[in-house]
N, CA, C and O atoms as a GROMACS GRO file, in nm:
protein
  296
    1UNK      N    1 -15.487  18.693  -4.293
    1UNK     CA    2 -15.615  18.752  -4.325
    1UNK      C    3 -15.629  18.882  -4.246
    1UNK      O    4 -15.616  18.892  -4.124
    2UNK      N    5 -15.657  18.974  -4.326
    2UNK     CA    6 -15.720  19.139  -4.264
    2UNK      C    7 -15.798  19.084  -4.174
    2UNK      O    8 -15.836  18.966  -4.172
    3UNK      N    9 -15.826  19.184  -4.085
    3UNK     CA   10 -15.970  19.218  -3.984
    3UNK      C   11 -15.983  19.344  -4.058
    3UNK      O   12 -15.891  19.422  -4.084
    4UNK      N   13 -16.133  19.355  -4.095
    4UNK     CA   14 -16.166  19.470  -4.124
    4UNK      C   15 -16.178  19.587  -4.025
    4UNK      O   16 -16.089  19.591  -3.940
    5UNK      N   17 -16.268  19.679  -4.021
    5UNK     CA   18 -16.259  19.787  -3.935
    5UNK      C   19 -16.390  19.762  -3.844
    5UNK      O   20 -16.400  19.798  -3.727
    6UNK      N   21 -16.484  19.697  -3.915
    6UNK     CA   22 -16.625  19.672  -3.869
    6UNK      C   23 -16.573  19.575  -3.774
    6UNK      O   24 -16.590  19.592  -3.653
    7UNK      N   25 -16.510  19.475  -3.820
    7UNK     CA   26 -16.481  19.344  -3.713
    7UNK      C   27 -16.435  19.412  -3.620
    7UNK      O   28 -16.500  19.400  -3.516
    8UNK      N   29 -16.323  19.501  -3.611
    8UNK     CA   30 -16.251  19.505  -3.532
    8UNK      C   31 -16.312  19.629  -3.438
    8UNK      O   32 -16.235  19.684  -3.360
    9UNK      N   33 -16.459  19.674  -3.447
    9UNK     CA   34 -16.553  19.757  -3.353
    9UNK      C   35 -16.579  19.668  -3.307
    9UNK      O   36 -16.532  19.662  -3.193
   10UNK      N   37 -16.656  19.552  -3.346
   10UNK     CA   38 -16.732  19.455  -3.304
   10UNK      C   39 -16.680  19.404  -3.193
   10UNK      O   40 -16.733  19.406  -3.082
   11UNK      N   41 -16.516  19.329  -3.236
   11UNK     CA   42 -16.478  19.279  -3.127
   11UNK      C   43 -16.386  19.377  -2.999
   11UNK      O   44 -16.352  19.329  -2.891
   12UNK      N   45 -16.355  19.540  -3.049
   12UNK     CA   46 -16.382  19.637  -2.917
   12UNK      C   47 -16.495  19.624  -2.827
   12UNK      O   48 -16.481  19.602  -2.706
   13UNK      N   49 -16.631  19.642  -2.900
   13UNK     CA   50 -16.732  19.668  -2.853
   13UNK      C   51 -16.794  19.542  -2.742
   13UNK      O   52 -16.842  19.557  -2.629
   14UNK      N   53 -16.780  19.453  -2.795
   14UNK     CA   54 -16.768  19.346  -2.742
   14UNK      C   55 -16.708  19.333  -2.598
   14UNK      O   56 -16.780  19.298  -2.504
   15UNK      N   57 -16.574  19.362  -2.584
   15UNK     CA   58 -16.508  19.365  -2.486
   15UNK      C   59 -16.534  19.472  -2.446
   15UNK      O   60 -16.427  19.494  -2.389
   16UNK      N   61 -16.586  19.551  -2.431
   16UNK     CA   62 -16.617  19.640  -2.354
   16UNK      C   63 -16.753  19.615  -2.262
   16UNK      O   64 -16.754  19.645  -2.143
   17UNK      N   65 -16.844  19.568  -2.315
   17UNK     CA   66 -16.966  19.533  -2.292
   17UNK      C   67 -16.948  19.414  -2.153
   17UNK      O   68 -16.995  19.394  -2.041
   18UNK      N   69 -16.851  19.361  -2.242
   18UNK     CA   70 -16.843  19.213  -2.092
   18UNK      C   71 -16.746  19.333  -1.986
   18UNK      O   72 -16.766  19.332  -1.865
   19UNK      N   73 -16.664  19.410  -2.036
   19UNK     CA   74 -16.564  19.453  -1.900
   19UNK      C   75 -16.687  19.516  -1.852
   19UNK      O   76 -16.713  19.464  -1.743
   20UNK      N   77 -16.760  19.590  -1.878
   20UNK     CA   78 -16.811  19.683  -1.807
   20UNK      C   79 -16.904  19.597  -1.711
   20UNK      O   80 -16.908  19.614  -1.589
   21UNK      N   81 -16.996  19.481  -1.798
   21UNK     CA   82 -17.056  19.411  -1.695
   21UNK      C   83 -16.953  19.339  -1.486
   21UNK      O   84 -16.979  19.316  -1.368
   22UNK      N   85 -16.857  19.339  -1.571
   22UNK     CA   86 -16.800  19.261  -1.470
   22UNK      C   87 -16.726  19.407  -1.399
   22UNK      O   88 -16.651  19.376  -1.306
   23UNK      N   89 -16.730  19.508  -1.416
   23UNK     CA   90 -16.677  19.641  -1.345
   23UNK      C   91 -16.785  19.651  -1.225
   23UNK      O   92 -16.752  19.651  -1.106
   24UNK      N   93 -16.919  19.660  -1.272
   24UNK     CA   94 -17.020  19.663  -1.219
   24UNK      C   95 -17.048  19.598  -1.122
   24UNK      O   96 -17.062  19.644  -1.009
   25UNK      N   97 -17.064  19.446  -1.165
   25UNK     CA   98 -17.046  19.316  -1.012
   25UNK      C   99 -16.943  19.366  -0.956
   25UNK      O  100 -16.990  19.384  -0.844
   26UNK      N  101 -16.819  19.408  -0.947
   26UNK     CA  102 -16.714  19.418  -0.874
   26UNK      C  103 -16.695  19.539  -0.794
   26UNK      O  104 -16.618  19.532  -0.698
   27UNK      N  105 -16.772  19.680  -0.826
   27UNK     CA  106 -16.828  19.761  -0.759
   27UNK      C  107 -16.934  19.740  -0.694
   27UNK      O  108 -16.965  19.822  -0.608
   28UNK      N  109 -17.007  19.637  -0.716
   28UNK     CA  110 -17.107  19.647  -0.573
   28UNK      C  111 -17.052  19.531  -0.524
   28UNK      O  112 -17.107  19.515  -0.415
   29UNK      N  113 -16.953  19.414  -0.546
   29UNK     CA  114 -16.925  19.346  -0.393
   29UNK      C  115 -16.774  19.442  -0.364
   29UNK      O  116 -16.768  19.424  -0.243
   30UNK      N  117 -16.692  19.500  -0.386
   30UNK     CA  118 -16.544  19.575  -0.352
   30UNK      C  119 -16.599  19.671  -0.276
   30UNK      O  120 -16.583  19.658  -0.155
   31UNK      N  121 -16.670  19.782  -0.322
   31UNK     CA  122 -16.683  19.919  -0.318
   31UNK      C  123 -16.756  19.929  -0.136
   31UNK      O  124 -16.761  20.031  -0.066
   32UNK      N  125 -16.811  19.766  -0.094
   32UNK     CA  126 -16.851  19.763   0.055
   32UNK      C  127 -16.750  19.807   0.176
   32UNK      O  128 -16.757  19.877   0.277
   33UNK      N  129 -16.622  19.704   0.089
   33UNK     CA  130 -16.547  19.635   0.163
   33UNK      C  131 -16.453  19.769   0.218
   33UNK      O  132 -16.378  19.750   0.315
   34UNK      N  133 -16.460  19.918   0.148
   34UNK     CA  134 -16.419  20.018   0.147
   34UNK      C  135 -16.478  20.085   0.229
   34UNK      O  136 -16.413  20.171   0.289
   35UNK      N  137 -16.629  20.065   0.260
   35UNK     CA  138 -16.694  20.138   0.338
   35UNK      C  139 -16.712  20.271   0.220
   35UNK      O  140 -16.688  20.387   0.254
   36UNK      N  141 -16.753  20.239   0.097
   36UNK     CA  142 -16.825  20.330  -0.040
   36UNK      C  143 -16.938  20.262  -0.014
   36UNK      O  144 -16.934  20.140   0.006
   37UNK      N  145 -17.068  20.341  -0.009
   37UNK     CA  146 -17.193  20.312  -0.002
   37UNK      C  147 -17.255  20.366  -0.130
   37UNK      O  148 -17.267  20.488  -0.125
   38UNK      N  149 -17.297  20.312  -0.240
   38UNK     CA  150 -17.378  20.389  -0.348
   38UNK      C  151 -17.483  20.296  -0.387
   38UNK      O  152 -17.470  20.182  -0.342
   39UNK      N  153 -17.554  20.311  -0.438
   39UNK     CA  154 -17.679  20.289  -0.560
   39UNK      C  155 -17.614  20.237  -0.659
   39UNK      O  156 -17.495  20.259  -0.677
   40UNK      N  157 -17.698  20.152  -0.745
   40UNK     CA  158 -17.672  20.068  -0.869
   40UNK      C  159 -17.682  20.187  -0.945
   40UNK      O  160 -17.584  20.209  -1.015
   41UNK      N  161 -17.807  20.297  -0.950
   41UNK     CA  162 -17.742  20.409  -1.039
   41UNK      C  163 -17.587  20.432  -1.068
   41UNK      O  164 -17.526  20.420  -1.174
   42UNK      N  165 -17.533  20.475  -0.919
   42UNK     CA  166 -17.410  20.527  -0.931
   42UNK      C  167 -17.310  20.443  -0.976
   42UNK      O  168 -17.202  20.478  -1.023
   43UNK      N  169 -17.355  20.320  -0.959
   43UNK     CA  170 -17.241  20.189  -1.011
   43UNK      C  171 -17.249  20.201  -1.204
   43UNK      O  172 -17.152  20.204  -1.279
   44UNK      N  173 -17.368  20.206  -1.234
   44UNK     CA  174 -17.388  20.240  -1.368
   44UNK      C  175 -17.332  20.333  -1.423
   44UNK      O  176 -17.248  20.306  -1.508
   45UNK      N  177 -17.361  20.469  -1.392
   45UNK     CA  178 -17.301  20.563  -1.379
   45UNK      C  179 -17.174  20.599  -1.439
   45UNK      O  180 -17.139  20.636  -1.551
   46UNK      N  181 -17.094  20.568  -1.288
   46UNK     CA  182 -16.956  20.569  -1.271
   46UNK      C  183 -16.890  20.448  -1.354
   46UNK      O  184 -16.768  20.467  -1.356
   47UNK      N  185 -16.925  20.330  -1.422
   47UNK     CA  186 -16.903  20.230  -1.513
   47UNK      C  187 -16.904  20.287  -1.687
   47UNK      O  188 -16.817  20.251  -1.766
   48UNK      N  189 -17.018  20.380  -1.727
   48UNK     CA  190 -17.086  20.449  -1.814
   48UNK      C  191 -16.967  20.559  -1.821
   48UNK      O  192 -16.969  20.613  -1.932
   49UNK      N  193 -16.872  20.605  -1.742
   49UNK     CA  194 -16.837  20.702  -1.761
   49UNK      C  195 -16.653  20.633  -1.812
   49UNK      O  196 -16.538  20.675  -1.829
   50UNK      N  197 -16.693  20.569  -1.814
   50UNK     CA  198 -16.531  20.464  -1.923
   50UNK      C  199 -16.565  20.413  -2.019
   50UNK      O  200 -16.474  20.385  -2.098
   51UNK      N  201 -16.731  20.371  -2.063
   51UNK     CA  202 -16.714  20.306  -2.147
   51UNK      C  203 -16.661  20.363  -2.327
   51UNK      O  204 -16.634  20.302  -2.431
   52UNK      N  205 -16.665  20.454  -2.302
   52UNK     CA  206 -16.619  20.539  -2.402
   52UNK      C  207 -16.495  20.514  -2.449
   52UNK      O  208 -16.471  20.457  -2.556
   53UNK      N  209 -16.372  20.575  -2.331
   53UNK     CA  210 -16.278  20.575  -2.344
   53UNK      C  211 -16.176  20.414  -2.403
   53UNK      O  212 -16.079  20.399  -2.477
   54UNK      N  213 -16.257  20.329  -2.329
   54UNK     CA  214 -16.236  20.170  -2.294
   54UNK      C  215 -16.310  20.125  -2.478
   54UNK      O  216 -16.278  20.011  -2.510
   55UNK      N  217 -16.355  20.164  -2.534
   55UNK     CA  218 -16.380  20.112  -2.646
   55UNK      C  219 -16.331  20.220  -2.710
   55UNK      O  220 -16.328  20.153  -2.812
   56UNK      N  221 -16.287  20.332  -2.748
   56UNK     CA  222 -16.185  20.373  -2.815
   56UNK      C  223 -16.015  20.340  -2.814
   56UNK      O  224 -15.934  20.358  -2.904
   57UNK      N  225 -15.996  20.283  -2.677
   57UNK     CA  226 -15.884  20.218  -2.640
   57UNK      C  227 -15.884  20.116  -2.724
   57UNK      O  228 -15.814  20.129  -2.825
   58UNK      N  229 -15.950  20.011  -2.709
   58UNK     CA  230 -15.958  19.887  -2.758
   58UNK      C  231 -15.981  19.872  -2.972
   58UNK      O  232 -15.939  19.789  -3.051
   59UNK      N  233 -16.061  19.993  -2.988
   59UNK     CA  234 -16.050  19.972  -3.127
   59UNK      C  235 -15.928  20.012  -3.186
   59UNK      O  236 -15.859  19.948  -3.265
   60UNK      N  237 -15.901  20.177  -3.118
   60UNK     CA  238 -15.765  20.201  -3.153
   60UNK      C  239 -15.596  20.080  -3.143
   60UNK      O  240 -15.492  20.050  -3.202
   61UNK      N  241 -15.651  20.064  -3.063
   61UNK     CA  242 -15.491  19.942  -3.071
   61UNK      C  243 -15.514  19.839  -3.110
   61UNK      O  244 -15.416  19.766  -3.118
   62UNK      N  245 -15.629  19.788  -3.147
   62UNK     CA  246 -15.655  19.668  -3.274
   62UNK      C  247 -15.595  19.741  -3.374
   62UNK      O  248 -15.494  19.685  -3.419
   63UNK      N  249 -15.623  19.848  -3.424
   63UNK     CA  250 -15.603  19.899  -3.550
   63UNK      C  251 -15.480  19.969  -3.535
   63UNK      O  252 -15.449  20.010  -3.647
   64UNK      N  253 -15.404  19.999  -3.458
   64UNK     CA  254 -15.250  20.011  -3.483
   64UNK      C  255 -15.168  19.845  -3.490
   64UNK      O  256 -15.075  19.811  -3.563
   65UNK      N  257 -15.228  19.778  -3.405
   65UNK     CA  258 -15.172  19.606  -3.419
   65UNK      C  259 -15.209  19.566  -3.544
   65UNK      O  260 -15.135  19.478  -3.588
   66UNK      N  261 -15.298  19.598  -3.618
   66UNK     CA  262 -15.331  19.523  -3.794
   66UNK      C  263 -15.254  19.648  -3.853
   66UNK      O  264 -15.180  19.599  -3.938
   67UNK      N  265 -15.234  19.785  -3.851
   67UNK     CA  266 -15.133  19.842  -3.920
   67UNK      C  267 -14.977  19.743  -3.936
   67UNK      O  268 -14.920  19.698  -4.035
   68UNK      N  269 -14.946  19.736  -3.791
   68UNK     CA  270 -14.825  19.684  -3.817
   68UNK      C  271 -14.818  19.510  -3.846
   68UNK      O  272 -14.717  19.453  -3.887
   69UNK      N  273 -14.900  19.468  -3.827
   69UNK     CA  274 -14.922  19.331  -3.881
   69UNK      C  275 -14.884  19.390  -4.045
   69UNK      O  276 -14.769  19.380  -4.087
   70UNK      N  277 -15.004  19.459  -4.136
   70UNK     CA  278 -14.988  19.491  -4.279
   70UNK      C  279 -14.863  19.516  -4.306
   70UNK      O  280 -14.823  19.456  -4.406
   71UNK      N  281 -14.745  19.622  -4.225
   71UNK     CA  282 -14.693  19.656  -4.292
   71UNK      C  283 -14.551  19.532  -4.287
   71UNK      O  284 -14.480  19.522  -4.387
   72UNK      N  285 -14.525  19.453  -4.173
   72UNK     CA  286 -14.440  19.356  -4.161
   72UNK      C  287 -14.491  19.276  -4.290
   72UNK      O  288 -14.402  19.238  -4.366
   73UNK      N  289 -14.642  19.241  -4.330
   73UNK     CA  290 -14.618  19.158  -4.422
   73UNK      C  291 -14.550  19.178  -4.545
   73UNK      O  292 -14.498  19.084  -4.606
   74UNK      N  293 -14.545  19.332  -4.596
   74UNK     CA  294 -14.520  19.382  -4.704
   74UNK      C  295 -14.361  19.333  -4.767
   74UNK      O  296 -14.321  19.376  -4.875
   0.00000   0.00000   0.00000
C-alpha cells in the first residue's frame, strides 16, 4: 500500500513535534550541566530554529523511501 504525500507530512510533522518537545526538556536539564545558562525563550528559540529543517528532512526521505519502495515493486 502507497503512503500518500499528506500521510507522509503528517507522520514528518508528527515526529518533529515530539523531537522537538523532547529537544527542549533536554536543553533545560543538559544545557546546566555545561554551565549554559538561558531562558525557556532561548530553549524555544534555539529548538524553533530546526524545526524546519527536521521536518523537511523527515518528509523528504519518506518520500525518496516510497519512491524506491514504487519503483522495486514495478
Amino acid at each position: 500500500m502507497k503512503q500518500s504525500r499528506t500521510m507522509s507530512m503528517l507522520e514528518a510533522a508528527t515526529n518533529v513535534v515530539v523531537g522537538y518537545v523532547l529537544a527542549i526538556a533536554t536543553q533545560i536539564v543538559v544545557f546546566p550541566w555545561f554551565g549554559i545558562e538561558t531562558g525557556l525563550g532561548d530553549h524555544l528559540t534555539i529548538g524553533l530554529a530546526f524545526v524546519g529543517i527536521s521536518l523537511a528532512r523527515g518528509f523528504l526521505l519518506r518520500r525518496l523511501f516510497e519512491a524506491i519502495r514504487m519503483r522495486s515493486a514495478r
